[in-house]
mmCIF file as gemmi writes it, N, C-alpha and C atoms, coordinates in Angstrom:
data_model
loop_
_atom_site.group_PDB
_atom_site.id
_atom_site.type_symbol
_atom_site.label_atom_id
_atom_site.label_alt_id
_atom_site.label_comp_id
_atom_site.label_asym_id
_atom_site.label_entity_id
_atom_site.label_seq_id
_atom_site.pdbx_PDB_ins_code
_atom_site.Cartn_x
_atom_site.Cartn_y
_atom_site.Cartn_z
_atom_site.occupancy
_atom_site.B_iso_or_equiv
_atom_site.pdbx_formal_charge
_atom_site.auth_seq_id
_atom_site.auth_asym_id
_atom_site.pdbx_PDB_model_num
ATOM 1 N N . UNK Axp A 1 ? 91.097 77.291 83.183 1 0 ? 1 A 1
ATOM 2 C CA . UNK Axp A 1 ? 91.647 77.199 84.514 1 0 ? 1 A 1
ATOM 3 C C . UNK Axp A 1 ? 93.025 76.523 84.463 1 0 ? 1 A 1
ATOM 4 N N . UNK Axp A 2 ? 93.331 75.504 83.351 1 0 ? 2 A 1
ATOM 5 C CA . UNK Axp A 2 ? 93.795 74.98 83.291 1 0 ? 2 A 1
ATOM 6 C C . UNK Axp A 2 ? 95.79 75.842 82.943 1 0 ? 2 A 1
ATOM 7 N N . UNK Axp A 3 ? 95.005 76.738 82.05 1 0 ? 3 A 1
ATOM 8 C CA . UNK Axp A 3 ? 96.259 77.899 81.422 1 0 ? 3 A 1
ATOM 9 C C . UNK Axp A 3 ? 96.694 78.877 83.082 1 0 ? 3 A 1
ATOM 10 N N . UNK Axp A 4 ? 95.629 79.01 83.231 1 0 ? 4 A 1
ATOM 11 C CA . UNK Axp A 4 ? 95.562 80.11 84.867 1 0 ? 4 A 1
ATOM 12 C C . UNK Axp A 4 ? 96.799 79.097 85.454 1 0 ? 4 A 1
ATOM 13 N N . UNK Axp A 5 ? 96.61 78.041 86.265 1 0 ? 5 A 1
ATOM 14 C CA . UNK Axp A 5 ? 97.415 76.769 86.771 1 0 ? 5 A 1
ATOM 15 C C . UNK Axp A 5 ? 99.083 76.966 85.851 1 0 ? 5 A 1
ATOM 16 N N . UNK Axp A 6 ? 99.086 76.704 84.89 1 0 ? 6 A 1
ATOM 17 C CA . UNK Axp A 6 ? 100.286 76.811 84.348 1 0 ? 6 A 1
ATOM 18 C C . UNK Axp A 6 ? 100.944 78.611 84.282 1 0 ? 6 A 1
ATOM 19 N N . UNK Axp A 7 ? 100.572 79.091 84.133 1 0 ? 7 A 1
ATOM 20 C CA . UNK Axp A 7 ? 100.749 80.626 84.03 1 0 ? 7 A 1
ATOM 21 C C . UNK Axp A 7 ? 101.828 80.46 85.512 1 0 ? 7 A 1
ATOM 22 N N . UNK Axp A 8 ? 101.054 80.607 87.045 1 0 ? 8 A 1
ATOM 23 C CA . UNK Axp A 8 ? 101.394 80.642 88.026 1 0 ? 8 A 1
ATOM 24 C C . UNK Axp A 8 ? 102.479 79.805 88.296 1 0 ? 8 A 1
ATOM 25 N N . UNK Axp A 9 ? 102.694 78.387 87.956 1 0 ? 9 A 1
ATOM 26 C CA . UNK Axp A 9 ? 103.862 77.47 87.866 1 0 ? 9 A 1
ATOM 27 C C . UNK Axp A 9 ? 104.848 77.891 87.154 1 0 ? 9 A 1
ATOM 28 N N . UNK Axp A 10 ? 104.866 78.692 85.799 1 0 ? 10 A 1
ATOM 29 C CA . UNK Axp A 10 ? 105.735 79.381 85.441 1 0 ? 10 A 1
ATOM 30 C C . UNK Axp A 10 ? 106.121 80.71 86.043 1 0 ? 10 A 1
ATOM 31 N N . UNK Axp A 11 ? 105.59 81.651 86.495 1 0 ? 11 A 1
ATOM 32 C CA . UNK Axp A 11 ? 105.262 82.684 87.355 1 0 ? 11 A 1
ATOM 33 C C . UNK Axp A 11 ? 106.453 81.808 88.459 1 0 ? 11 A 1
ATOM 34 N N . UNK Axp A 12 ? 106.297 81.172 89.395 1 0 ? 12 A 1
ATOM 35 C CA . UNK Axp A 12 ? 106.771 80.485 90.51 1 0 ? 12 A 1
ATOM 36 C C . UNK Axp A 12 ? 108.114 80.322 90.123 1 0 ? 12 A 1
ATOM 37 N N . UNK Axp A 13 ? 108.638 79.291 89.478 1 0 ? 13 A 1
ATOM 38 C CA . UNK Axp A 13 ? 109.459 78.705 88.726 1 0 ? 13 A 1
ATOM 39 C C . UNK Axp A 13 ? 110.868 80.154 88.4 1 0 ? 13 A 1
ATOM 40 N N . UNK Axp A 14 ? 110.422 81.085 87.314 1 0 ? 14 A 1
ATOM 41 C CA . UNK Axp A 14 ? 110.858 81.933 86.856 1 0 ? 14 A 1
ATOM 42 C C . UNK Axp A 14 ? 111.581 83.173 87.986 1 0 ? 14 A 1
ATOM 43 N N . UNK Axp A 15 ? 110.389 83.397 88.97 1 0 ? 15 A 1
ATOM 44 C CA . UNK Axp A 15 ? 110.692 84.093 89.752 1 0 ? 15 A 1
ATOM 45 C C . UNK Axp A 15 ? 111.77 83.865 91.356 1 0 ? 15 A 1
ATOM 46 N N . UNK Axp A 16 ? 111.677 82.523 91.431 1 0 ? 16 A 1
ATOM 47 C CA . UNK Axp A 16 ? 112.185 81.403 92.082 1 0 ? 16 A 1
ATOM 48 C C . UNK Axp A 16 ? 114.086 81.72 91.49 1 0 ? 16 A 1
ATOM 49 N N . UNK Axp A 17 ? 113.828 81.434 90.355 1 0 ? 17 A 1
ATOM 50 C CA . UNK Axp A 17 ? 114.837 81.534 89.883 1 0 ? 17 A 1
ATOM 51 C C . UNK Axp A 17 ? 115.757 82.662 89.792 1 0 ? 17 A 1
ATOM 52 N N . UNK Axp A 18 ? 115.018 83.801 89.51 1 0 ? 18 A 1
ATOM 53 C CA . UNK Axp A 18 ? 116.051 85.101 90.029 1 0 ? 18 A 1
ATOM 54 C C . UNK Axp A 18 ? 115.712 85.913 91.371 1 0 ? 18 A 1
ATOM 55 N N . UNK Axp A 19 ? 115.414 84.675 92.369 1 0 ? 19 A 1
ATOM 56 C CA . UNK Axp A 19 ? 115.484 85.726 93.496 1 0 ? 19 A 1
ATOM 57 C C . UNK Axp A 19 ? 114.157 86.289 94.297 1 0 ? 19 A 1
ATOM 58 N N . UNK Axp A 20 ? 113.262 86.542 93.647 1 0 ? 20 A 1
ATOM 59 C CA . UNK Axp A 20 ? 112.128 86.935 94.051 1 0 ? 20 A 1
ATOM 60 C C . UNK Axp A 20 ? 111.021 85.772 95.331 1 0 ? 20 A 1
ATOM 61 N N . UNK Axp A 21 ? 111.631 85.592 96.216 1 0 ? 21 A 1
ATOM 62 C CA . UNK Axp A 21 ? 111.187 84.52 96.746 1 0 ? 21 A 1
ATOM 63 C C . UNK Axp A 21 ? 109.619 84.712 97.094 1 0 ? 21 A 1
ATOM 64 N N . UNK Axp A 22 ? 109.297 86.037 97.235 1 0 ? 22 A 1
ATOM 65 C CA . UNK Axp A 22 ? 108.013 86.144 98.234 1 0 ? 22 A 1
ATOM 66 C C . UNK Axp A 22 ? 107.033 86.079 96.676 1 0 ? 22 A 1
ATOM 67 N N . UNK Axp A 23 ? 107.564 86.8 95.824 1 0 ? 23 A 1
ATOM 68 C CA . UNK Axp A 23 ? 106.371 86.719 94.474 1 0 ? 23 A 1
ATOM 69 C C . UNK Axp A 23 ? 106.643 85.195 93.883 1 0 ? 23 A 1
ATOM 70 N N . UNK Axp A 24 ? 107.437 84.316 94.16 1 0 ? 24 A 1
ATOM 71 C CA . UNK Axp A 24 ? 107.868 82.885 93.796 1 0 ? 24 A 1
ATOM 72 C C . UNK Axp A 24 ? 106.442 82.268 94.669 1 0 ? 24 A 1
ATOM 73 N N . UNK Axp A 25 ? 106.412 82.859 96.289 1 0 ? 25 A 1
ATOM 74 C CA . UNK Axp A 25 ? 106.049 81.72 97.104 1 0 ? 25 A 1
ATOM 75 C C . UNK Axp A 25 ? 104.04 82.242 97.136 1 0 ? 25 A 1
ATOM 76 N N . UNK Axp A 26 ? 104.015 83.934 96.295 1 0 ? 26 A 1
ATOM 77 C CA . UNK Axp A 26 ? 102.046 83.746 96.309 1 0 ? 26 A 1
ATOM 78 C C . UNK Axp A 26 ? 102.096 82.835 94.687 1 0 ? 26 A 1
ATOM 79 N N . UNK Axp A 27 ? 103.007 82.82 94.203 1 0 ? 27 A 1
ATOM 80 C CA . UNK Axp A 27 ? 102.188 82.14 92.359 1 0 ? 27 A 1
ATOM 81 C C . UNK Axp A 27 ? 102.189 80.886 93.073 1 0 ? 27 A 1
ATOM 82 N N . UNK Axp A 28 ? 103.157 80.165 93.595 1 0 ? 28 A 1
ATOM 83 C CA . UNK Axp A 28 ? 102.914 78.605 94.435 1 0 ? 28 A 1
ATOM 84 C C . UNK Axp A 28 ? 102.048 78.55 95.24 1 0 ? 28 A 1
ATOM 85 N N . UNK Axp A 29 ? 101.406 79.235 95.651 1 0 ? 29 A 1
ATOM 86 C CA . UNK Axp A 29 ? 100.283 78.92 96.762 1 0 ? 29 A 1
ATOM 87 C C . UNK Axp A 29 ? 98.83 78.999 95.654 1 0 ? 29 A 1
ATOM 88 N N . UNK Axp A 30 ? 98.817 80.025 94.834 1 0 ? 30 A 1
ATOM 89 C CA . UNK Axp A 30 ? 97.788 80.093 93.961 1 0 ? 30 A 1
ATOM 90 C C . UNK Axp A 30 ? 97.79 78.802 93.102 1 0 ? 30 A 1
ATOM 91 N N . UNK Axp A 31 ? 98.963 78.333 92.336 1 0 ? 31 A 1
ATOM 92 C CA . UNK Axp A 31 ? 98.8 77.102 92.092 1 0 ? 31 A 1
ATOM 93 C C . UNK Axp A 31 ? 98.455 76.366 92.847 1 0 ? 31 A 1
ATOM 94 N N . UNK Axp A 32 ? 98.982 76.027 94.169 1 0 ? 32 A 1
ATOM 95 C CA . UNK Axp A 32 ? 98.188 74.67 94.61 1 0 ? 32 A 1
ATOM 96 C C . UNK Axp A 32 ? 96.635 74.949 95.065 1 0 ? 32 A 1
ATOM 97 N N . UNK Axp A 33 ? 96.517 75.647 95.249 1 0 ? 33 A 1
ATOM 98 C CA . UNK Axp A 33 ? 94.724 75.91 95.09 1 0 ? 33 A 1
ATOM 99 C C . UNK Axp A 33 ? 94.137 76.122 94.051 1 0 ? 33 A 1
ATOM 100 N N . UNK Axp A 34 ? 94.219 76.908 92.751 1 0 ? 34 A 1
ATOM 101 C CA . UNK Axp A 34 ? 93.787 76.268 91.609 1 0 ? 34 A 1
ATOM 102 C C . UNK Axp A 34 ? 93.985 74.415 91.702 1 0 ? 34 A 1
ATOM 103 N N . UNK Axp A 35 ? 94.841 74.105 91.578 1 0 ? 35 A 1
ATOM 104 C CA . UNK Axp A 35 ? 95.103 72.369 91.507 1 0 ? 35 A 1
ATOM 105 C C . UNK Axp A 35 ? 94.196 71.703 91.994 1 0 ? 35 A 1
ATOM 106 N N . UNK Axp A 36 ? 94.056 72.006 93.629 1 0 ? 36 A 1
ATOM 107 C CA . UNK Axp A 36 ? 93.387 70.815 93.901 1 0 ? 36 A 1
ATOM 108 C C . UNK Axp A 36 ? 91.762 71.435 93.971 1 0 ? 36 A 1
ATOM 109 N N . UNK Axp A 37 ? 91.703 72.798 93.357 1 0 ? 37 A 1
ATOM 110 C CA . UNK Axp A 37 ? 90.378 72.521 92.835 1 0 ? 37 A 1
ATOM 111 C C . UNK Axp A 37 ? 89.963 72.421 91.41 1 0 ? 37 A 1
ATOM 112 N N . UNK Axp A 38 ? 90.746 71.794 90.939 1 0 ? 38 A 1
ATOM 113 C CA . UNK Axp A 38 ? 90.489 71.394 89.479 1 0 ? 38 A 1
ATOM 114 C C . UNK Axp A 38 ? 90.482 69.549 90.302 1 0 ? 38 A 1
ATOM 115 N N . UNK Axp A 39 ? 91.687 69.314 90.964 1 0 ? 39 A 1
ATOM 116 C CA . UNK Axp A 39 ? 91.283 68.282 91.461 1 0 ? 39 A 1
ATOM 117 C C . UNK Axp A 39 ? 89.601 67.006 91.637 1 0 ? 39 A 1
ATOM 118 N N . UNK Axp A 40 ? 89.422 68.328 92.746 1 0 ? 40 A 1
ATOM 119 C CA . UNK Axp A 40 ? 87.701 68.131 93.381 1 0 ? 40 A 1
ATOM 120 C C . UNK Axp A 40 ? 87.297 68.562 92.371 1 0 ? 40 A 1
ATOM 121 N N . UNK Axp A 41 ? 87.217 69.371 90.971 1 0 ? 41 A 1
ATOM 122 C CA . UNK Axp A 41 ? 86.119 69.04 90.009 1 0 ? 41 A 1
ATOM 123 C C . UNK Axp A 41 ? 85.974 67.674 89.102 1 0 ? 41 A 1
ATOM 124 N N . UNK Axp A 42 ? 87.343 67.512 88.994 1 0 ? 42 A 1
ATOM 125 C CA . UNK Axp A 42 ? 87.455 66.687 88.541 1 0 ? 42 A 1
ATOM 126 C C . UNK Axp A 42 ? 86.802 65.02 89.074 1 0 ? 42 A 1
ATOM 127 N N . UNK Axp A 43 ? 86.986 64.813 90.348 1 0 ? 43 A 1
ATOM 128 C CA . UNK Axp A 43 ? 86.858 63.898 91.232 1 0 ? 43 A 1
ATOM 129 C C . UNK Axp A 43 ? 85.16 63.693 91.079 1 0 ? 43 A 1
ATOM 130 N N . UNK Axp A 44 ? 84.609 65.09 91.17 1 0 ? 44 A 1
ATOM 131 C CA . UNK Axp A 44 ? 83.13 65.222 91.32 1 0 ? 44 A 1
ATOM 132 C C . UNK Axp A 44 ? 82.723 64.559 89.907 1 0 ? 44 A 1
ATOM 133 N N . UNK Axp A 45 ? 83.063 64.868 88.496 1 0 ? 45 A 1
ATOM 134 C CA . UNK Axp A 45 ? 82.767 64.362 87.36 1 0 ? 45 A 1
ATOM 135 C C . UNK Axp A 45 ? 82.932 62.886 87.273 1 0 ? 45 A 1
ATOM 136 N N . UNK Axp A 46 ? 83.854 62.765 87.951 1 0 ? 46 A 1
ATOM 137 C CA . UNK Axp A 46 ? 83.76 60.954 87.719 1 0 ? 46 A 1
ATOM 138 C C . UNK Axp A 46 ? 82.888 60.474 88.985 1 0 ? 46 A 1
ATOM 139 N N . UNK Axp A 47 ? 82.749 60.626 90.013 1 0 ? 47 A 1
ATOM 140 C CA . UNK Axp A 47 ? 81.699 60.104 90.77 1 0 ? 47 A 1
ATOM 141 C C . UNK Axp A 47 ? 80.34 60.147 90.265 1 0 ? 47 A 1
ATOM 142 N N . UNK Axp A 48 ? 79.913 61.24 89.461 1 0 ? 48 A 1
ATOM 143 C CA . UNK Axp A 48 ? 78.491 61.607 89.139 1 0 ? 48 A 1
ATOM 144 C C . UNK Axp A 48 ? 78.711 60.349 87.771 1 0 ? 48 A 1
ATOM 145 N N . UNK Axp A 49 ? 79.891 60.469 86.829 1 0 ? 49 A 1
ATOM 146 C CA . UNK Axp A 49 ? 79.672 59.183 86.029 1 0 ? 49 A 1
ATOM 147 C C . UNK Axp A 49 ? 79.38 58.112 86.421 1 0 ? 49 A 1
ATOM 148 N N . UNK Axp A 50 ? 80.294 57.477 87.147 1 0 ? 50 A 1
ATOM 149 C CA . UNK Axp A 50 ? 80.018 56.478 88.015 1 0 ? 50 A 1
ATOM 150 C C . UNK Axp A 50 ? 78.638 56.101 88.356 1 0 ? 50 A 1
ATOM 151 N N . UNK Axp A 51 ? 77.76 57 88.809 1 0 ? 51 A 1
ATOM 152 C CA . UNK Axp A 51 ? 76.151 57.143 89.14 1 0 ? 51 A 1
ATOM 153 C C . UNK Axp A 51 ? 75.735 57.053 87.991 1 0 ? 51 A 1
ATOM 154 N N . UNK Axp A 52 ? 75.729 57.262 86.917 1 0 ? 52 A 1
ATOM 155 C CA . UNK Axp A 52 ? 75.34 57.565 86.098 1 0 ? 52 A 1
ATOM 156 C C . UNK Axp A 52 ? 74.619 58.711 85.77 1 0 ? 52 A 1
ATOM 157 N N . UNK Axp A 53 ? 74.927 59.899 86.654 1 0 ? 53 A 1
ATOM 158 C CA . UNK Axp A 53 ? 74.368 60.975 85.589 1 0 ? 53 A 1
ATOM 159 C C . UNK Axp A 53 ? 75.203 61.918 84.61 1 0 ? 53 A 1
ATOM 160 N N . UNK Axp A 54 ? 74.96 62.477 83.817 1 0 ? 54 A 1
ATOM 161 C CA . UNK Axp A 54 ? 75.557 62.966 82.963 1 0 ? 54 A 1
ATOM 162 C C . UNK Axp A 54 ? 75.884 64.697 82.881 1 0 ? 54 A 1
ATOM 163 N N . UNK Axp A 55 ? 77.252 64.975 82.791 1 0 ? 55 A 1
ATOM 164 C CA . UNK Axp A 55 ? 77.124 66.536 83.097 1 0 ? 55 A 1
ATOM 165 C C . UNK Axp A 55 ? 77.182 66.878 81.557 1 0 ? 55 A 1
ATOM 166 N N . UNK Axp A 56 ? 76.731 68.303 81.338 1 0 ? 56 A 1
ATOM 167 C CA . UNK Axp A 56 ? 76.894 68.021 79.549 1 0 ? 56 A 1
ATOM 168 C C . UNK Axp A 56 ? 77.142 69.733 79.657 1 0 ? 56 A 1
ATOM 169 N N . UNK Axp A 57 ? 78.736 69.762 78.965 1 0 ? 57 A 1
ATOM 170 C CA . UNK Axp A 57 ? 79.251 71.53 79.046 1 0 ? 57 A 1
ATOM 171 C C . UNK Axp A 57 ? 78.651 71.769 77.702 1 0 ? 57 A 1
C-alpha cells in the first residue's frame, strides 16, 4: 500500500509539473486517502498494542 501511496505522489508531482492539472489533482486525492488509511491502520495497531493484544501478519 505503501508503494501504491508513493506511485500516486509521484503520479501528482510529475503531472503537476507539466500541466496536467486534473490527472495531477485525482493521483492527490487518491493519495490522501490511501494515507490516512494507512493512517487509521496504523493508529488501530498501536491501540490494540497498547491493550495488549497481539496482531500477528
Amino acid at each position: 500500500m505503501f508503494q501504491l501511496l508513493l506511485f500516486c505522489i509521484v503520479v501528482a508531482v510529475i503531472s503537476g509539473a507539466l500541466g496536467f492539472t486534473g490527472i495531477a489533482a485525482g493521483a492527490a486525492t487518491i493519495a490522501k486517502i490511501i494515507f490516512f488509511f494507512m493512517l487509521a491502520g496504523i493508529a488501530l495497531m498501536l491501540i490494540l498494542a497498547v491493550m495488549g493484544l497481539a496482531i500477528l501478519f
